[in-house]
N, CA, C, O and CB atoms as a CASP TS submission, in Angstrom:
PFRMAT TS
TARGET T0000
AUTHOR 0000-0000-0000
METHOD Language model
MODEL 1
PARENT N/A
ATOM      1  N   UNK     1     -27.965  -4.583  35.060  1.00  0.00           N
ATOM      2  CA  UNK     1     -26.575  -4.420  35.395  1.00  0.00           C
ATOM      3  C   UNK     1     -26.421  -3.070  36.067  1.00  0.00           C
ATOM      4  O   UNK     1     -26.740  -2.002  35.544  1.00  0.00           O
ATOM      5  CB  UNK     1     -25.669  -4.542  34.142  1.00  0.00           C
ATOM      6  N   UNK     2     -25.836  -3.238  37.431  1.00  0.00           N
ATOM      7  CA  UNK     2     -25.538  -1.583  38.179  1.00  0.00           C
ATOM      8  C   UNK     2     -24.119  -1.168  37.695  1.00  0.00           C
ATOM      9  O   UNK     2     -23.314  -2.094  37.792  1.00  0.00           O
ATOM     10  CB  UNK     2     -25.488  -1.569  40.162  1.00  0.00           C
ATOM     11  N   UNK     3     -23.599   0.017  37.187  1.00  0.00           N
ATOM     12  CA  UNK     3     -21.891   0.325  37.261  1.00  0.00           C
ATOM     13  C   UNK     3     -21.982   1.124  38.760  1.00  0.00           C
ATOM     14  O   UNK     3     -23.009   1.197  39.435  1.00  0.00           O
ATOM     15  CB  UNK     3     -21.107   1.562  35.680  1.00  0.00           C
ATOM     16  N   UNK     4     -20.954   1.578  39.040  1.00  0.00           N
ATOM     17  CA  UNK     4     -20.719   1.791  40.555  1.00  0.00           C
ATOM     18  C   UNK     4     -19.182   2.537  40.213  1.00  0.00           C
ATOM     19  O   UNK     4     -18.118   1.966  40.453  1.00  0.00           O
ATOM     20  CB  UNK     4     -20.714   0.105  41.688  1.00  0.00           C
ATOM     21  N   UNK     5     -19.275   3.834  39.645  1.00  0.00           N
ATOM     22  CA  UNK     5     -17.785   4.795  39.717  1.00  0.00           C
ATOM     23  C   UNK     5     -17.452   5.247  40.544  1.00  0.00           C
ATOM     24  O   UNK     5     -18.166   6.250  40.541  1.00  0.00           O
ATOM     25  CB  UNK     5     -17.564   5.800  39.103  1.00  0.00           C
ATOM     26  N   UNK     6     -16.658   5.351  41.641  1.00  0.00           N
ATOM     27  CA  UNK     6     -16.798   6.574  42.459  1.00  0.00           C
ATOM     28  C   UNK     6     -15.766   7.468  42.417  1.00  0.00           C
ATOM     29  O   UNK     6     -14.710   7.091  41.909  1.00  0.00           O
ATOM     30  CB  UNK     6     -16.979   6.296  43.753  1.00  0.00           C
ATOM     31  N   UNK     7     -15.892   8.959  43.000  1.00  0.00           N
ATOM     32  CA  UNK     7     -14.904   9.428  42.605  1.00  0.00           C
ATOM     33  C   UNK     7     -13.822   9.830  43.132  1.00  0.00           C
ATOM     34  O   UNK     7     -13.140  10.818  42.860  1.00  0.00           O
ATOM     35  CB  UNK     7     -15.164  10.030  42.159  1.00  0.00           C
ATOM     36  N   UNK     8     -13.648   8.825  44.098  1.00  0.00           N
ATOM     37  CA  UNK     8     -12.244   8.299  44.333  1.00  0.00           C
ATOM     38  C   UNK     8     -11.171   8.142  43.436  1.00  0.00           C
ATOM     39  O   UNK     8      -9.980   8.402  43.603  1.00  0.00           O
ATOM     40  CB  UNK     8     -12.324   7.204  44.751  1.00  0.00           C
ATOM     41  N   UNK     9     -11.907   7.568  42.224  1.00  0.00           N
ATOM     42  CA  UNK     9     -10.998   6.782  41.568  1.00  0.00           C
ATOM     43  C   UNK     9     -10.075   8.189  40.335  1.00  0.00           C
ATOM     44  O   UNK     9      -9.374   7.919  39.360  1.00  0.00           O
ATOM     45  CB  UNK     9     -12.084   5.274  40.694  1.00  0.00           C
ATOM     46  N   UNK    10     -10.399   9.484  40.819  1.00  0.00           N
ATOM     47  CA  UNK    10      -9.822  10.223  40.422  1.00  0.00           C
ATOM     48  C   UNK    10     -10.264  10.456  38.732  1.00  0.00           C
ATOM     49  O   UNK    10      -9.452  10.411  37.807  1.00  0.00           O
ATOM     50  CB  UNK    10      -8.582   9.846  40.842  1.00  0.00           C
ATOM     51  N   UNK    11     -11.891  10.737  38.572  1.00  0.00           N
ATOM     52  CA  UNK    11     -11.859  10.493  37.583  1.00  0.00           C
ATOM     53  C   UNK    11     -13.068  11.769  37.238  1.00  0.00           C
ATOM     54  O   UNK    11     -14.141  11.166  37.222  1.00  0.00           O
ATOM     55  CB  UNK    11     -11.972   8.962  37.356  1.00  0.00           C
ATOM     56  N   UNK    12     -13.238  12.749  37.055  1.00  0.00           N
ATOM     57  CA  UNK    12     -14.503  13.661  36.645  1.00  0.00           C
ATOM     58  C   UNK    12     -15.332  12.924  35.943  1.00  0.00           C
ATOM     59  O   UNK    12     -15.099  11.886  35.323  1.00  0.00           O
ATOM     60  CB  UNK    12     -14.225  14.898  35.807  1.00  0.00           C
ATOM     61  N   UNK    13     -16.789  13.796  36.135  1.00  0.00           N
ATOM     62  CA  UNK    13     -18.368  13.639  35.798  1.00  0.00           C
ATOM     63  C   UNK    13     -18.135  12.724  34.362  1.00  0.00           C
ATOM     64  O   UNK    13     -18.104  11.535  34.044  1.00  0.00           O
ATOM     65  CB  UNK    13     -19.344  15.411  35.520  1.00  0.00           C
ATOM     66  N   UNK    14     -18.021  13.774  33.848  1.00  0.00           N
ATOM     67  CA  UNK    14     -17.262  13.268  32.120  1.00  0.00           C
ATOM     68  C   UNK    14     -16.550  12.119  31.958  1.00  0.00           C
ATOM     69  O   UNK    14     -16.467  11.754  30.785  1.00  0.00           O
ATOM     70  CB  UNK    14     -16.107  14.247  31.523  1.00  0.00           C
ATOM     71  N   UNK    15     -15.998  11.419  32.788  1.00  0.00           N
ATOM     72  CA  UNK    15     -14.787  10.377  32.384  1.00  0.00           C
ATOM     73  C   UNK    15     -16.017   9.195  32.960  1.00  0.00           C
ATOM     74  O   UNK    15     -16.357   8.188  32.338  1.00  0.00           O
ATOM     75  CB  UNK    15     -12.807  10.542  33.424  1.00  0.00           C
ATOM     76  N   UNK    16     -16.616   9.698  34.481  1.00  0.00           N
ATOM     77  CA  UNK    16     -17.474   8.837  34.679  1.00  0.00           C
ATOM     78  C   UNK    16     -18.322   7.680  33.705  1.00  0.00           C
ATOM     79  O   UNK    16     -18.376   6.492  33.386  1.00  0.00           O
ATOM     80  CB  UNK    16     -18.126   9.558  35.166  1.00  0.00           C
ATOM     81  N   UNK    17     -19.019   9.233  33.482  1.00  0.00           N
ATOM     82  CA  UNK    17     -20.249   9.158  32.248  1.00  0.00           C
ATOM     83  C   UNK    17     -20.023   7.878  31.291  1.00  0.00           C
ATOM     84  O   UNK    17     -20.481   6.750  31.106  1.00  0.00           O
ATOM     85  CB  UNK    17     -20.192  10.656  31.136  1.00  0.00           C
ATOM     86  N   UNK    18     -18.818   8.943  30.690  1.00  0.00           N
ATOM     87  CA  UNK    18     -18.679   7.961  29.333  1.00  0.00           C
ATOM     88  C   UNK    18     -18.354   6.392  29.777  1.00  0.00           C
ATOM     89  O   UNK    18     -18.809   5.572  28.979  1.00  0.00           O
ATOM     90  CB  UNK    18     -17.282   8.544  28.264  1.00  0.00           C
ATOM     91  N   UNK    19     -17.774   5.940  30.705  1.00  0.00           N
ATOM     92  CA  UNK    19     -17.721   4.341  31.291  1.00  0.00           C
ATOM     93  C   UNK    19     -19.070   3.480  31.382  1.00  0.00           C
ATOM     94  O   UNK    19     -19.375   2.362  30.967  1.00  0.00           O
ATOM     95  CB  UNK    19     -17.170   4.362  32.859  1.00  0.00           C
ATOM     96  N   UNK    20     -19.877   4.659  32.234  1.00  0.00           N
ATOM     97  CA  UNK    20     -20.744   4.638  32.047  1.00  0.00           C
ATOM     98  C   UNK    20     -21.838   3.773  30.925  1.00  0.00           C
ATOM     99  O   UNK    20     -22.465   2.714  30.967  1.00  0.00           O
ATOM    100  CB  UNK    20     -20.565   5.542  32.122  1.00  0.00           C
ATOM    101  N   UNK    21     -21.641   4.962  29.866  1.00  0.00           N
ATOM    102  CA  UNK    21     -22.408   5.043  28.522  1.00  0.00           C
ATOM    103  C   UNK    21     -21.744   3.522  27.495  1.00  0.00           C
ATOM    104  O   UNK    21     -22.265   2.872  26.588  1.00  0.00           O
ATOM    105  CB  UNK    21     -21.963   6.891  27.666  1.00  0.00           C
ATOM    106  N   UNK    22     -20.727   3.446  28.018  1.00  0.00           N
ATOM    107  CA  UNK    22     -19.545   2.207  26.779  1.00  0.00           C
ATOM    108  C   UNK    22     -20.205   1.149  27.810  1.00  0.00           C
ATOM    109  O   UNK    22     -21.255   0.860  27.237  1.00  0.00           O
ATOM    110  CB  UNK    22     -17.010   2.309  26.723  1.00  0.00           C
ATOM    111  N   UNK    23     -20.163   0.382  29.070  1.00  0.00           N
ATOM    112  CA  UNK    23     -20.884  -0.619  29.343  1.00  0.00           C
ATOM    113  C   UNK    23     -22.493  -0.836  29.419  1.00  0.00           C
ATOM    114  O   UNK    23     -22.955  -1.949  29.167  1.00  0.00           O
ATOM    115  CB  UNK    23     -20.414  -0.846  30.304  1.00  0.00           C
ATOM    116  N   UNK    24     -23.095  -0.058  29.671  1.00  0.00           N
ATOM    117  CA  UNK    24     -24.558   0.218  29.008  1.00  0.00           C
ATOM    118  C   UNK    24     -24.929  -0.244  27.223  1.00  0.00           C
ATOM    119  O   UNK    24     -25.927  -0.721  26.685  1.00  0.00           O
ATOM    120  CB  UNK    24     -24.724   2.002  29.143  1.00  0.00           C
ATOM    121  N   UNK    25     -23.792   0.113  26.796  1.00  0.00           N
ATOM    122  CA  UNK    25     -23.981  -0.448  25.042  1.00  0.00           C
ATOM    123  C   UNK    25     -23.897  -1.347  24.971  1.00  0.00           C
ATOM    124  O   UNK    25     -24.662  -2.145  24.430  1.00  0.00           O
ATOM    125  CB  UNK    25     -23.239  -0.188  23.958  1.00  0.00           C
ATOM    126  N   UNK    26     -22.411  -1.619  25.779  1.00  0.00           N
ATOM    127  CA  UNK    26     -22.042  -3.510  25.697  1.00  0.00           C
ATOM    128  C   UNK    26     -22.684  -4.401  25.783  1.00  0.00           C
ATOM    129  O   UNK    26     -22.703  -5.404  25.070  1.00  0.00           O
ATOM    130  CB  UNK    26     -21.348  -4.116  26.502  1.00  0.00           C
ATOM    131  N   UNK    27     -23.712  -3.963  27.284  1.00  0.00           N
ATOM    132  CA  UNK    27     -24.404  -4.527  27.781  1.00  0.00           C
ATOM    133  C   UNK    27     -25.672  -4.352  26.764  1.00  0.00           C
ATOM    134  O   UNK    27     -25.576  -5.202  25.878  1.00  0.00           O
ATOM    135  CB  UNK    27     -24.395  -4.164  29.100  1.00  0.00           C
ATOM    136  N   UNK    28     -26.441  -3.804  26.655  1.00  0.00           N
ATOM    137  CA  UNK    28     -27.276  -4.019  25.499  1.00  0.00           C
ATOM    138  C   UNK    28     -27.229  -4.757  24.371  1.00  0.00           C
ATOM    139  O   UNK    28     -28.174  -5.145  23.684  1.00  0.00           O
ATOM    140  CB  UNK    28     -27.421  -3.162  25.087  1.00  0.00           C
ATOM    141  N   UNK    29     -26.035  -4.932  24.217  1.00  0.00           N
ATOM    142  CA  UNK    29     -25.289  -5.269  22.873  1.00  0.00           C
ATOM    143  C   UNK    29     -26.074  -7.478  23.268  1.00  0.00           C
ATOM    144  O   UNK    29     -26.943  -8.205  22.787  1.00  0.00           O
ATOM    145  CB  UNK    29     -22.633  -4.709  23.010  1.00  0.00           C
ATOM    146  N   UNK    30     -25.234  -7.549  24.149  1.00  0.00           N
ATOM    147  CA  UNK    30     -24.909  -8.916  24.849  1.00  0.00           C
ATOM    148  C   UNK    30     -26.060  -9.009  25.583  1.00  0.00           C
ATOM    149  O   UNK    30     -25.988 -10.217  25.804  1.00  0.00           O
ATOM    150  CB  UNK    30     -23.556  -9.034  25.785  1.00  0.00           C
ATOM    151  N   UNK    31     -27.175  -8.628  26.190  1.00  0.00           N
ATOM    152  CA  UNK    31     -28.662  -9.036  26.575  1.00  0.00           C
ATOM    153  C   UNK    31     -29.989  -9.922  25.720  1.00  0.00           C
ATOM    154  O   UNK    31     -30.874 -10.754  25.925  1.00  0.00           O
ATOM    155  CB  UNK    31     -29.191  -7.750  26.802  1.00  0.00           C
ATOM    156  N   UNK    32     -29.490  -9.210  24.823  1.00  0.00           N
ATOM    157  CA  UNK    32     -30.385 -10.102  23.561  1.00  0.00           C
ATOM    158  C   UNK    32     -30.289 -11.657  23.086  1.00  0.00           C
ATOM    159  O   UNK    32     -31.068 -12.203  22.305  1.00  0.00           O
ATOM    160  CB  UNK    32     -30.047  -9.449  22.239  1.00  0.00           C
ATOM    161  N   UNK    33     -29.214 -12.227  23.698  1.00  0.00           N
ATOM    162  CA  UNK    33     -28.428 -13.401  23.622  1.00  0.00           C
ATOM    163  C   UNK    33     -28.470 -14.062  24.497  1.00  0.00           C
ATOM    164  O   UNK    33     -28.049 -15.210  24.642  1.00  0.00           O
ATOM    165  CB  UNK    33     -27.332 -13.312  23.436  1.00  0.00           C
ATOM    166  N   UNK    34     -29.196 -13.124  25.446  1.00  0.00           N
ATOM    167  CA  UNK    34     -28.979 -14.400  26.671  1.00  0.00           C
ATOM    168  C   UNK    34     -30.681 -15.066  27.046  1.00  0.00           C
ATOM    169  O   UNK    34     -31.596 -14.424  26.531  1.00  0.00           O
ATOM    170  CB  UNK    34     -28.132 -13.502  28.515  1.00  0.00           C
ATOM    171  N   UNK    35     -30.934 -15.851  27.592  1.00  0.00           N
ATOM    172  CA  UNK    35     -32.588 -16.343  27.322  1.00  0.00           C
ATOM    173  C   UNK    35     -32.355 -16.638  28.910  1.00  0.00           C
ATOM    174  O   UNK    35     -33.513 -16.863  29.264  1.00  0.00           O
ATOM    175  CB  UNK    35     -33.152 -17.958  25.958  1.00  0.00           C
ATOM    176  N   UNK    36     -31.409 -16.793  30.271  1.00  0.00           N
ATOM    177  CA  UNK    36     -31.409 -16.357  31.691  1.00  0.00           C
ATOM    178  C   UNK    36     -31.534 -15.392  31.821  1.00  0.00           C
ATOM    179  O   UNK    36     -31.078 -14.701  30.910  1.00  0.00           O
ATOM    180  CB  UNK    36     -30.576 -16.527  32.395  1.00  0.00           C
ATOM    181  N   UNK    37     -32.114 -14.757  32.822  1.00  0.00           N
ATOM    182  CA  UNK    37     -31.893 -13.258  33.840  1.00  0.00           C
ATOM    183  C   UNK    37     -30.615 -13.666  34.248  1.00  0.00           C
ATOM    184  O   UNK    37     -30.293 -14.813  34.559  1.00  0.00           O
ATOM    185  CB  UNK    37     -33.058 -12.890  35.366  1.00  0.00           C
ATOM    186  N   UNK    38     -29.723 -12.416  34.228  1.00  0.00           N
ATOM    187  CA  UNK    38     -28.497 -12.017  34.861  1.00  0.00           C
ATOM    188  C   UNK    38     -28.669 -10.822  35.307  1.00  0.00           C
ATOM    189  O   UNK    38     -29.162  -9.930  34.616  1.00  0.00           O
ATOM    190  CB  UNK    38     -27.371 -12.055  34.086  1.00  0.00           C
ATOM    191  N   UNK    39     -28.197 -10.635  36.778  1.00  0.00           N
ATOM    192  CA  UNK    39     -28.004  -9.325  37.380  1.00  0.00           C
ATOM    193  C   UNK    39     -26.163  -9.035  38.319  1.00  0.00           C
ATOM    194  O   UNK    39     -25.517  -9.567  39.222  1.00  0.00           O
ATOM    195  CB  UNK    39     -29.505  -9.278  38.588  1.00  0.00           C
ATOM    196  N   UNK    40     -26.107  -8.564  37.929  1.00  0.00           N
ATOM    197  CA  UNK    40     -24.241  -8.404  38.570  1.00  0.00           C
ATOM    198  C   UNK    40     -24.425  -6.750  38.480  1.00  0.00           C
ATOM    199  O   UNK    40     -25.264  -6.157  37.801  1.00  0.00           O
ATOM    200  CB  UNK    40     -22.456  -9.236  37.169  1.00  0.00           C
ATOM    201  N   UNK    41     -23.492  -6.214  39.280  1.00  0.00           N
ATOM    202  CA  UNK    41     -22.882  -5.007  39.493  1.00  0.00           C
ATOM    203  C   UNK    41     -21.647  -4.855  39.533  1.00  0.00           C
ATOM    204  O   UNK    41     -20.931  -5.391  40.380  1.00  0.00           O
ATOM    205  CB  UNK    41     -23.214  -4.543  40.407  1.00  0.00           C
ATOM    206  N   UNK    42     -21.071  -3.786  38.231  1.00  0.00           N
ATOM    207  CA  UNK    42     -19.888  -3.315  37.608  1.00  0.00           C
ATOM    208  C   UNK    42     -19.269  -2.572  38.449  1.00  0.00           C
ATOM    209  O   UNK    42     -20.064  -1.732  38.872  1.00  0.00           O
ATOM    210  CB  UNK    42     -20.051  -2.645  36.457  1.00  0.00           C
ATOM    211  N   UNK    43     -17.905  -2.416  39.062  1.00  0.00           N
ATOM    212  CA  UNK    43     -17.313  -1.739  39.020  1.00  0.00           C
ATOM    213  C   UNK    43     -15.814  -1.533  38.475  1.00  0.00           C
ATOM    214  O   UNK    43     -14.780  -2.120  38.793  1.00  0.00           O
ATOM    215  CB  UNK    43     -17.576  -1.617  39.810  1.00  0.00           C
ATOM    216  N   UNK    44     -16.007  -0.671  37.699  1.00  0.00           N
ATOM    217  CA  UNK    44     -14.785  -0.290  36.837  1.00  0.00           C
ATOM    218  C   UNK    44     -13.751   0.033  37.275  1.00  0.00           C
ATOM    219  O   UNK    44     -14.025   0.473  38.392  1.00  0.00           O
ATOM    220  CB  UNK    44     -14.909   0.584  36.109  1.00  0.00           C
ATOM    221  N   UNK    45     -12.438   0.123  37.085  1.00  0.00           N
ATOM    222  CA  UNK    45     -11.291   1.289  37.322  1.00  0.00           C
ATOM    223  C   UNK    45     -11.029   2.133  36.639  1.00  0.00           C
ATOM    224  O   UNK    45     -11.618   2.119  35.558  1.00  0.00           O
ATOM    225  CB  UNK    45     -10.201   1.002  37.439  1.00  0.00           C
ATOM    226  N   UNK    46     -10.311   2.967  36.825  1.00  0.00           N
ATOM    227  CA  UNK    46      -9.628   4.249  36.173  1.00  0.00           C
ATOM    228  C   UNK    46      -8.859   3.287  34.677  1.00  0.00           C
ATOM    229  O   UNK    46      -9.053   3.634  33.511  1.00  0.00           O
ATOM    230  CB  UNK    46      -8.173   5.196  37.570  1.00  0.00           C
ATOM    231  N   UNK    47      -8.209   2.369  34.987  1.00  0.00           N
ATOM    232  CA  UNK    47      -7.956   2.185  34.106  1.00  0.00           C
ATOM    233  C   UNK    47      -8.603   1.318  32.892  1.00  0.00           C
ATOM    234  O   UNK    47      -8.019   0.551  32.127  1.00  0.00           O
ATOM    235  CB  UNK    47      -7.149   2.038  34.458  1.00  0.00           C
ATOM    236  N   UNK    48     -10.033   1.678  32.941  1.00  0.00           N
ATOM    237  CA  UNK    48     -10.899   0.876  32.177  1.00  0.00           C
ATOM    238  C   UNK    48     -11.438   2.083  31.402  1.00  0.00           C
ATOM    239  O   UNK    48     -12.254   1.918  30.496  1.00  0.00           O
ATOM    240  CB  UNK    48     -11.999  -0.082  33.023  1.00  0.00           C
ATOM    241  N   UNK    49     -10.982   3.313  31.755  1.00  0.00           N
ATOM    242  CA  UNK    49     -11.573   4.586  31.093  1.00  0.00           C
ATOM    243  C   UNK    49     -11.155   4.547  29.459  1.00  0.00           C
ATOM    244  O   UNK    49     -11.769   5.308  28.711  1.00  0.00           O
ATOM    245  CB  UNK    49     -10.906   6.055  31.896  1.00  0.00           C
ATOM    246  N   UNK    50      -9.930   3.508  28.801  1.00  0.00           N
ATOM    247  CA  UNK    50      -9.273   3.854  27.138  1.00  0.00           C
ATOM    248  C   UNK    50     -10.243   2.540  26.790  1.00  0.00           C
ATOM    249  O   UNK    50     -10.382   2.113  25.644  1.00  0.00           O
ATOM    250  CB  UNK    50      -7.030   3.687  26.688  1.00  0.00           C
ATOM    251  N   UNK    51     -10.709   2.132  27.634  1.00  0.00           N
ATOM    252  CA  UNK    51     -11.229   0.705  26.501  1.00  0.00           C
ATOM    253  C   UNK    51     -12.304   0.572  25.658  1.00  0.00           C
ATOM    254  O   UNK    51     -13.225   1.234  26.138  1.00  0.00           O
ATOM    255  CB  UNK    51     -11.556  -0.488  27.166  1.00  0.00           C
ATOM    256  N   UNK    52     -12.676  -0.024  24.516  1.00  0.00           N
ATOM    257  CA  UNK    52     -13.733   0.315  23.826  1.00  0.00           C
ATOM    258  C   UNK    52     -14.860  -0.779  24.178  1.00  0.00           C
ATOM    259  O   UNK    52     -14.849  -1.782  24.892  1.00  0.00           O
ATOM    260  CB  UNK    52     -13.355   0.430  22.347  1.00  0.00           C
ATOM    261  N   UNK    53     -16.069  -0.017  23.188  1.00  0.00           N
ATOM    262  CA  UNK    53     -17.185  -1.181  23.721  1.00  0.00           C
ATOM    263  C   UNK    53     -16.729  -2.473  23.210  1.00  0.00           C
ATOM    264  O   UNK    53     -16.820  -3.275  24.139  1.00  0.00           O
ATOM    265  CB  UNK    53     -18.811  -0.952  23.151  1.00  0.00           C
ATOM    266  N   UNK    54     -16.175  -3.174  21.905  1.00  0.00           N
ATOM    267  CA  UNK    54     -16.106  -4.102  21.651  1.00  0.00           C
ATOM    268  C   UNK    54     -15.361  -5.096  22.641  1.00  0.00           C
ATOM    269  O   UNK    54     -15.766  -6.254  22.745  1.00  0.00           O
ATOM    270  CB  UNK    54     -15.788  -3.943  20.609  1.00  0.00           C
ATOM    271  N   UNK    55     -14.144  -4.587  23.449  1.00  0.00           N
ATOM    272  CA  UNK    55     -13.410  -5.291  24.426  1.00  0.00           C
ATOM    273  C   UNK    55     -14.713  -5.565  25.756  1.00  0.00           C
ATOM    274  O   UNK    55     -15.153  -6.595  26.267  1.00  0.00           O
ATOM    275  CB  UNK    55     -11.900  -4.232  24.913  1.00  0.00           C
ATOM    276  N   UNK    56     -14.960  -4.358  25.929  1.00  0.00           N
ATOM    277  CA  UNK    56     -16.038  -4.317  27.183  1.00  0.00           C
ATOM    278  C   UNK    56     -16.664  -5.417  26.936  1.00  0.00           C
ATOM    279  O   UNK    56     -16.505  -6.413  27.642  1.00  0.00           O
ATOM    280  CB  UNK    56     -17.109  -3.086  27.322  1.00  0.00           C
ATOM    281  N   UNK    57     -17.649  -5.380  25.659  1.00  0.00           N
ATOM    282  CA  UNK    57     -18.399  -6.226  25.527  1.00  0.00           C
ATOM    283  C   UNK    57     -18.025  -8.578  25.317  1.00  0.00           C
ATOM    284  O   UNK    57     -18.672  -9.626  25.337  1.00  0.00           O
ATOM    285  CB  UNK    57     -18.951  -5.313  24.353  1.00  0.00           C
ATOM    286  N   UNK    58     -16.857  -8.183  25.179  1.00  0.00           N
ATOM    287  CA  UNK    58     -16.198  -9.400  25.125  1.00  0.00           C
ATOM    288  C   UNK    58     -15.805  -9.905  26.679  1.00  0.00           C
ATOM    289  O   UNK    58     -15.759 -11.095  26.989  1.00  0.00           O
ATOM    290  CB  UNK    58     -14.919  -9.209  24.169  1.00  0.00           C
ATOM    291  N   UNK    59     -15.606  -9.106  27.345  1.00  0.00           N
ATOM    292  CA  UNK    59     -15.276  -8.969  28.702  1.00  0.00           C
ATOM    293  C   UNK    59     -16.569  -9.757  29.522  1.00  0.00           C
ATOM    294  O   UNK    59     -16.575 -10.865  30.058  1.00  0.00           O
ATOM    295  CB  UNK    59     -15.077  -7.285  29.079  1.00  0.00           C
ATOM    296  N   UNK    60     -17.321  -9.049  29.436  1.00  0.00           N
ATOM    297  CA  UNK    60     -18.805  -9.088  30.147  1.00  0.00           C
ATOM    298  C   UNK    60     -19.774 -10.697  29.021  1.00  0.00           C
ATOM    299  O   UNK    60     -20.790 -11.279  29.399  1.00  0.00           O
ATOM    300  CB  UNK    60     -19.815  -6.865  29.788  1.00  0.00           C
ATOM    301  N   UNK    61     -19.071 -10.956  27.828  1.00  0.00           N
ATOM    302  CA  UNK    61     -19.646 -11.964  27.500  1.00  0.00           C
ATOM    303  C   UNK    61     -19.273 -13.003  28.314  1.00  0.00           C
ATOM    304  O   UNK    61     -19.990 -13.698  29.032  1.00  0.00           O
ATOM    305  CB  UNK    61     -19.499 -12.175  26.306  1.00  0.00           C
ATOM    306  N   UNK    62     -17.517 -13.069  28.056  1.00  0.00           N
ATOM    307  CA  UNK    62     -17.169 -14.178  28.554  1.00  0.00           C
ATOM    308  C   UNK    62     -17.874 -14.548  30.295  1.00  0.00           C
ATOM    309  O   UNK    62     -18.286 -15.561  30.859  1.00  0.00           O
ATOM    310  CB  UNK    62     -15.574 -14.050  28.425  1.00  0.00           C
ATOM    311  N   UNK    63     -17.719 -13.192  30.640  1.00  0.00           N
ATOM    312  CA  UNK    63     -18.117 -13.529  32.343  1.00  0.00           C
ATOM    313  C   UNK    63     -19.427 -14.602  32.462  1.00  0.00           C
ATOM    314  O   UNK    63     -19.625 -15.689  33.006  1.00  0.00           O
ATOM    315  CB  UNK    63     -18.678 -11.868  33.255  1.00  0.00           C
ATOM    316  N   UNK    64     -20.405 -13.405  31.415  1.00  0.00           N
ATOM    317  CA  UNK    64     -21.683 -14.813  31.256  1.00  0.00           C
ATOM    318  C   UNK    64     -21.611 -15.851  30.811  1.00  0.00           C
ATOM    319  O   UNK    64     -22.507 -16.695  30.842  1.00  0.00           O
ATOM    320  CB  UNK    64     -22.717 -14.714  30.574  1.00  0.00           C
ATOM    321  N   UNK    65     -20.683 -15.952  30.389  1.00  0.00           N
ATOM    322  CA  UNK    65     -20.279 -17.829  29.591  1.00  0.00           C
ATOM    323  C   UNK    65     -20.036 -18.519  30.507  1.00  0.00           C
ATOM    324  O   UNK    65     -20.724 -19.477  30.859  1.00  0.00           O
ATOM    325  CB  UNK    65     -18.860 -18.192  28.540  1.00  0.00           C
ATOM    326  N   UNK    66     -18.927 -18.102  31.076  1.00  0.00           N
ATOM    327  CA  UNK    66     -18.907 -19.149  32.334  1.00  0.00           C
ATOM    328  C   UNK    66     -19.705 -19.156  33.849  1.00  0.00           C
ATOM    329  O   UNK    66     -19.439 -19.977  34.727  1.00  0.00           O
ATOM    330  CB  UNK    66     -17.545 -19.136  32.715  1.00  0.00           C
ATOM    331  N   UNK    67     -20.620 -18.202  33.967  1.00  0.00           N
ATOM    332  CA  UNK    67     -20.668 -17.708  35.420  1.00  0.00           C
ATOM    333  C   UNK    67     -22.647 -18.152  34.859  1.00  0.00           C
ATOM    334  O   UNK    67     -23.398 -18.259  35.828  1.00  0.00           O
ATOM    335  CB  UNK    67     -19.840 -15.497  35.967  1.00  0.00           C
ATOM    336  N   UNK    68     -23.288 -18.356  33.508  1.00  0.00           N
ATOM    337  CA  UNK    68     -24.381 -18.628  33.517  1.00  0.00           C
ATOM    338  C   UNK    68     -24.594 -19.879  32.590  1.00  0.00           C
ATOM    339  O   UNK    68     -25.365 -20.795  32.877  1.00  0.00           O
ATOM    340  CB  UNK    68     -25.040 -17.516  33.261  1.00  0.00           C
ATOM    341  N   UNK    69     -24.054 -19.841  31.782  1.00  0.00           N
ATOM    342  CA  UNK    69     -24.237 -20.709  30.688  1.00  0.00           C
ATOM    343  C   UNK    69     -23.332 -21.925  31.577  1.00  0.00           C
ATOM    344  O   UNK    69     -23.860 -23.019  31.776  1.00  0.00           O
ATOM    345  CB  UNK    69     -23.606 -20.062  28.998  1.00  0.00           C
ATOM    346  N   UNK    70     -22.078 -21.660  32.034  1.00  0.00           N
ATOM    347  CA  UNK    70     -21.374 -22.843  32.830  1.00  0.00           C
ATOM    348  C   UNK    70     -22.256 -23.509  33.786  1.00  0.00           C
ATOM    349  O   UNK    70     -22.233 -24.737  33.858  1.00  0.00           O
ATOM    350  CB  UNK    70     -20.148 -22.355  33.646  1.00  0.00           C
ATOM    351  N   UNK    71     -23.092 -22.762  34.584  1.00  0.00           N
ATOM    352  CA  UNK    71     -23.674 -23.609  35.668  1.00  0.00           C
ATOM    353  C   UNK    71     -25.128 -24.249  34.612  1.00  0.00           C
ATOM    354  O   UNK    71     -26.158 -24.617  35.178  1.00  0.00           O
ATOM    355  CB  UNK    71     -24.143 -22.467  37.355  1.00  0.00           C
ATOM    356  N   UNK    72     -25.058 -24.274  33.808  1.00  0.00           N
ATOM    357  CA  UNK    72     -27.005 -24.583  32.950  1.00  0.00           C
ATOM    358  C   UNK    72     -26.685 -25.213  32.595  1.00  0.00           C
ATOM    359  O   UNK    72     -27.597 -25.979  32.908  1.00  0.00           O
ATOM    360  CB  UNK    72     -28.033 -23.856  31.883  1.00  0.00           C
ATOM    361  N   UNK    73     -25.383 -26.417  31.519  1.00  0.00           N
ATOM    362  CA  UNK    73     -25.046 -27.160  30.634  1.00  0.00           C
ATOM    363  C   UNK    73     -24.238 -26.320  29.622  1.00  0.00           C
ATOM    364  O   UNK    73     -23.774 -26.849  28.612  1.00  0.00           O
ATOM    365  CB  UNK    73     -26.163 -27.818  30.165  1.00  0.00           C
TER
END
């Protein structure tokens, strides 16, 4: 999984980072579960900077539910 911040989005190193660091977990979190290769590239908004990993990670499940598991059976 690539994230892709830029800092356009009005956001310092630090605010980056941590978006960063919370979909990297998620994503770790939710890799172990999956038995396809998936590759996608994240990009976040500013306003994705209050959210926690558990939402993230619900976020990025569902996407694979339907976008891998939908096309397999």
């Amino acid at each position: 999984m690539g994230i892709i911040i830029g800092k356009k989005q009005g956001l310092n190193s630090v605010q980056r980072n941590r978006i960063r660091r919370i979909f990297k977990e998620a994503w770790r979190q939710i890799v172990q579960d999956i038995s396809t290769p998936v590759e996608f590239v994240v990009f976040p908004y500013k306003q994705d900077y209050g959210l926690k990993t558990t939402k993230i990670r619900e976020i990025l499940a569902g996407f694979i539910n339907v976008n891998v598991i939908g096309k397999n059976g």
